[in-house]
N, C-alpha and C positions, 0 to 999 in steps of 0.2 A: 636423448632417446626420443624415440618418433610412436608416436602414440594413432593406433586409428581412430575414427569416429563410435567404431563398435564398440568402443572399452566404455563408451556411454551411455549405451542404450540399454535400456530396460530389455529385459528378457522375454517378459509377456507381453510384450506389446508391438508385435509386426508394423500394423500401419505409421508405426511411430520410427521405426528402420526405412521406410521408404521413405516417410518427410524429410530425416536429417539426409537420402541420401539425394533426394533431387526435388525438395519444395513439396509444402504443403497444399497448393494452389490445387489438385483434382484429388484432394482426399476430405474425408470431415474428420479435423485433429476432436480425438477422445476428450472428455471432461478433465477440469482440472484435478489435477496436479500437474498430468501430461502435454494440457496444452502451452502450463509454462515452461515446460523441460524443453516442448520443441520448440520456443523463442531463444531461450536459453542456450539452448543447442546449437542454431542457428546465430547465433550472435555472437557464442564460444568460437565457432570456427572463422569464422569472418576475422577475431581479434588474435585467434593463433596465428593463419594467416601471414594477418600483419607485422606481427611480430615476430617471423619465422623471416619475413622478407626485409624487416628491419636487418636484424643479424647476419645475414647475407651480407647487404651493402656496408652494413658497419664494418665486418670483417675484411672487406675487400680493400675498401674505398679509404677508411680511415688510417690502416697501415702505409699504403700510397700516399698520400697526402704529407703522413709523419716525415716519411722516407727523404721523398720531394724536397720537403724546406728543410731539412738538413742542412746546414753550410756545407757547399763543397763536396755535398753527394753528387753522383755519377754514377747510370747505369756501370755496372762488373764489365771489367774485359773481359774479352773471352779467353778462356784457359787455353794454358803457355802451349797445348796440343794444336796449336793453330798449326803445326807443324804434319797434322795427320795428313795422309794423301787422299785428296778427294775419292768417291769413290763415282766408277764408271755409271752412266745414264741405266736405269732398270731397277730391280728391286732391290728395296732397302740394304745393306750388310754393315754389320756393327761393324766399328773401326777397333782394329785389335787392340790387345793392349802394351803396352811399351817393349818393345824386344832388345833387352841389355846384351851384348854379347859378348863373348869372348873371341880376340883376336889374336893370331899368332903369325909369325913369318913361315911364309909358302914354303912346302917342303921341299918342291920342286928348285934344285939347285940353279937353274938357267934362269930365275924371275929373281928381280934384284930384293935384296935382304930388307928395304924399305918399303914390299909390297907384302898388306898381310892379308893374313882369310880367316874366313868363318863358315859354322856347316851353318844354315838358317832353315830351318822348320816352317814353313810359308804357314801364316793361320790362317790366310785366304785359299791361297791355290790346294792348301796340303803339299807344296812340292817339299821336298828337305835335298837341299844340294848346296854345293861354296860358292860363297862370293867374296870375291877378290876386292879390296880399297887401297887405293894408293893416295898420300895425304901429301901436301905440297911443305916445303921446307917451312911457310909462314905458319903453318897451322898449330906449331908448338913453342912459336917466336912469341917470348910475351909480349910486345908489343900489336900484337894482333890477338889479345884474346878474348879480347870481347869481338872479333871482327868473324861470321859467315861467310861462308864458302861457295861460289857453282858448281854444278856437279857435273861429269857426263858418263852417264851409261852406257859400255861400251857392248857391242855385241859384233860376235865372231861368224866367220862362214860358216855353213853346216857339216858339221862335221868335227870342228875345232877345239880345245879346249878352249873355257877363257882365257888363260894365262897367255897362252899366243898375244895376247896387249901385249905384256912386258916382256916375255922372254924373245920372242922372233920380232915383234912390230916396233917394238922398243917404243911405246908411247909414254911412259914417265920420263924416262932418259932423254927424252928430245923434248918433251914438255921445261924437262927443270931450268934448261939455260933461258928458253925464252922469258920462264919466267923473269929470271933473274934480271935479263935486258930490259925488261920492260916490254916484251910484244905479247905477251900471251897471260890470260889471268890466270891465278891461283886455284886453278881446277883441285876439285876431288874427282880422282874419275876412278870409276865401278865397273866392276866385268864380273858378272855374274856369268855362273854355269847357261847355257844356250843353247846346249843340243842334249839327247841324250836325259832330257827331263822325265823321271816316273816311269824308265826302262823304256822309254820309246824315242828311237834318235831321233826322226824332224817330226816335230808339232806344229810346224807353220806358225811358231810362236803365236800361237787361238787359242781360247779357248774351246775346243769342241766335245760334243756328245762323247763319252764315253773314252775321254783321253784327258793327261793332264791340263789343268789349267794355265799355260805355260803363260797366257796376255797378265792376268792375274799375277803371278809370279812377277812377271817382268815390270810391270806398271804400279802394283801397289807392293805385294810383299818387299820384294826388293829396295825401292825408296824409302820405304818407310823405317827397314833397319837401317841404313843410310842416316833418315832425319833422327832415331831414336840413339844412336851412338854418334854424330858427330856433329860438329858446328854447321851442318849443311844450310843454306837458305832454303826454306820450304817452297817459294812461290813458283810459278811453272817457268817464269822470264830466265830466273837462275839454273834451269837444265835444261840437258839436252841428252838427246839419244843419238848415238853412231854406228854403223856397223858398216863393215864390209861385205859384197857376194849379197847371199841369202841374209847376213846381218843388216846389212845395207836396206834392201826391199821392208825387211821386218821395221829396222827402224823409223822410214818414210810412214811404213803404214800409221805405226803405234803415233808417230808425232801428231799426225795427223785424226786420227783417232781419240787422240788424248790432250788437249791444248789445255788442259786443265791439269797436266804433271810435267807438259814438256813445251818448252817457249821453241827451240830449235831438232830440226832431223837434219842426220848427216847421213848420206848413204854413198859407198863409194864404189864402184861396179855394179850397184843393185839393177834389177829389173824393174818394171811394173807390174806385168804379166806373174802371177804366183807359180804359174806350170812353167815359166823359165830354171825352176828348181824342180826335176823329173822327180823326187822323193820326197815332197813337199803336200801333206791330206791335203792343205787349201787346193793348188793349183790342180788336183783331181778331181775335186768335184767340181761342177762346173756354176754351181751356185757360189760357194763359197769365191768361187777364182774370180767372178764378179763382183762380188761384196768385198772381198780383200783386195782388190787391186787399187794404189794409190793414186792412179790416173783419174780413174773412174768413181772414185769415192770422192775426188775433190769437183769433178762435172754435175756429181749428183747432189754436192753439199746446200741446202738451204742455205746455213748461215757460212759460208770460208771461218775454215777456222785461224785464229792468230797463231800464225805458226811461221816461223822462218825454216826454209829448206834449203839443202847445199846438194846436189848433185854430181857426183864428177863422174865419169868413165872416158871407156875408150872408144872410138869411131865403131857402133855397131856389137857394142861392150856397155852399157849403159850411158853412155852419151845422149842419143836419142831418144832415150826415157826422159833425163834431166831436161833435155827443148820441151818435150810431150808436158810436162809436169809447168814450165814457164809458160807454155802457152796457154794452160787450164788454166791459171789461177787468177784469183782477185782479189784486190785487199779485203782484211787483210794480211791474208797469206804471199809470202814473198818467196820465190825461189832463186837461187844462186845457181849456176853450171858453169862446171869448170869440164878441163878435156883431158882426160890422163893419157900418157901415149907408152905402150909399153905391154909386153904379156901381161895376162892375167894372172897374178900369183905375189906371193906375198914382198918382195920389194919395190914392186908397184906402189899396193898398198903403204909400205911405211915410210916411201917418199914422197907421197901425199898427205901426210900428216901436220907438218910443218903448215901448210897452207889450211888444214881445218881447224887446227888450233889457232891460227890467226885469224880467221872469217868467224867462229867462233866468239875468238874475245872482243869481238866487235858489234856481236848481236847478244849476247848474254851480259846481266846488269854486274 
């Protein structure tokens, strides 16, 4: 309990409330009894003081110390949430808390019976939409169960569902043999919902004013049920983000954007340019098309961020984005370009796959 000075003072006696509260030196202290109250007074508070600031450092300093020589003490690790997904540069946002899910095999008959889903309720973005995981044959070999996983986030053209991975792009089904050979790691790869988020088909995967949070969604809510339901490895070297088309550009962007969730971006037809996509809020407005373009976000980056990037298209198809993207960069940012030759359309894309899961398992730990 904290006691004032006033609980001492005489009641009749003003000049003697001014002494105790700033020195007797321009007043004449009253005859005694008063003038030993205000030594008294004065000498009281000097030894509370003291001993208010004793207790202080006792408290502090002496537990430390205990702590210290302990045999074998060691600051606490940090809790086993090292798993949480950072959270983007700007203000603060609790990290949620553990989202358990329930999984089930895709209803969708054309996605193989070893891809499952789940609705997720984003506590960041607010978005509630599916997301698709597909788990590598090791992942329930007990021989690997203490062993983590890399992950790759897949993202579709606009328009797409996700499931197009698995049912048209057939990205497990080509995945699983490499595995087995030896040319390709033990991906978890994720295809979250991508268009069509919060009743609005393209979000330019942004966050913007007055629409869903869809970067949100894609960058934390999404990974983090990921880290919170499977053996994934948390650290950004262990994923990577892919898409095609307008998934393609989205993912260049986020990697780069994000080098603090994603070690690699694969984009495979993407743009640079955001108004390459005519339905796209970024590439309309004209602010945004410059602040989102990944050309121009790496020209203007202070620090390059560590990010590895794979580019492929075709002659005048995003070819010439991928050159434009190699000639901006600096360590340590490293880009790849490959040259896909062929229409635009989906067996392009899932003949190119074989080759980004191999540049892939070559850049992720």
């Amino acid at each position: 309990m904290t006691w004032s000075d006033e609980d001492h003072t005489p009641t009749d006696e003003p000049g003697l409330r001014h002494a105790l509260a700033h020195g007797a030196a321009d007043i004449v202290i009253s005859p005694p009894p008063y003038a030993r109250i205000v030594r008294d007074g004065r000498a009281h508070r000097r030894r509370r003081a003291a001993v208010r600031s004793a207790v202080v450092v006792t408290a502090v300093v002496v537990p430390a110390l205990t702590l210290a020589l302990l045999p074998g003490r060691h600051p606490a690790p940090p809790p086993d949430r090292a798993a949480a997904v950072p959270a983007a540069a700007g203000p603060a946002t609790a990290a949620p808390a553990a989202s358990h899910a329930d999984f089930t095999a895709a209803a969708d008959s054309t996605v193989p019976r070893d891809v499952k889903v789940t609705q997720l309720n984003g506590p960041l973005s607010g978005i509630d939409a599916e997301v698709m995981v597909w788990l590598p044959p090791q992942y329930d070999d007990p021989a690997y169960r203490d062993r983590s996983f890399p992950v790759v986030e897949l993202l579709p053209g606009q328009g797409a569902p996700s499931s197009i991975w698995f049912s048209r792009l057939n990205a497990s089904d080509q995945l699983k043999p490499m595995i087995a050979n030896g040319s390709a790691l033990p991906f978890i790869l994720v295809a979250p919902r991508f268009t069509g988020l919060g009743g609005v088909q393209d979000t330019g995967c942004a966050d913007l004013p007055g629409r869903p949070k869809a970067e949100t969604w894609l960058t934390r809510d999404v990974p983090q049920l990921v880290l919170d339901n499977f053996r994934a490895e948390p650290a950004p070297q262990h994923w990577a983000v892919a898409g095609y088309s307008a998934g393609g550009q989205c993912a260049t962007r986020l990697a780069i954007a994000h080098p603090d969730r994603y070690g690699a971006g694969v984009s495979l037809s993407g743009v640079n340019d955001p108004a390459g996509d005519p339905t796209s809020p970024v590439g309309r407005d004209k602010t945004l098309r410059t602040q989102d373009n990944p050309l121009l976000m790496l020209r203007r980056a202070a620090r390059p961020p560590a990010v590895a990037l794979y580019a492929a298209g075709a002659k005048g198809d995003g070819l010439e984005d991928g050159q434009a993207l190699a000639a901006a960069a600096e360590p340590p940012t490293t880009v790849t370009v490959g040259e896909l030759v062929g229409p635009r359309d989906l067996p392009l894309w899932r003949g190119a796959l074989p080759a980004v899961f191999d540049w892939l398992s070559r850049r992720l730990k």
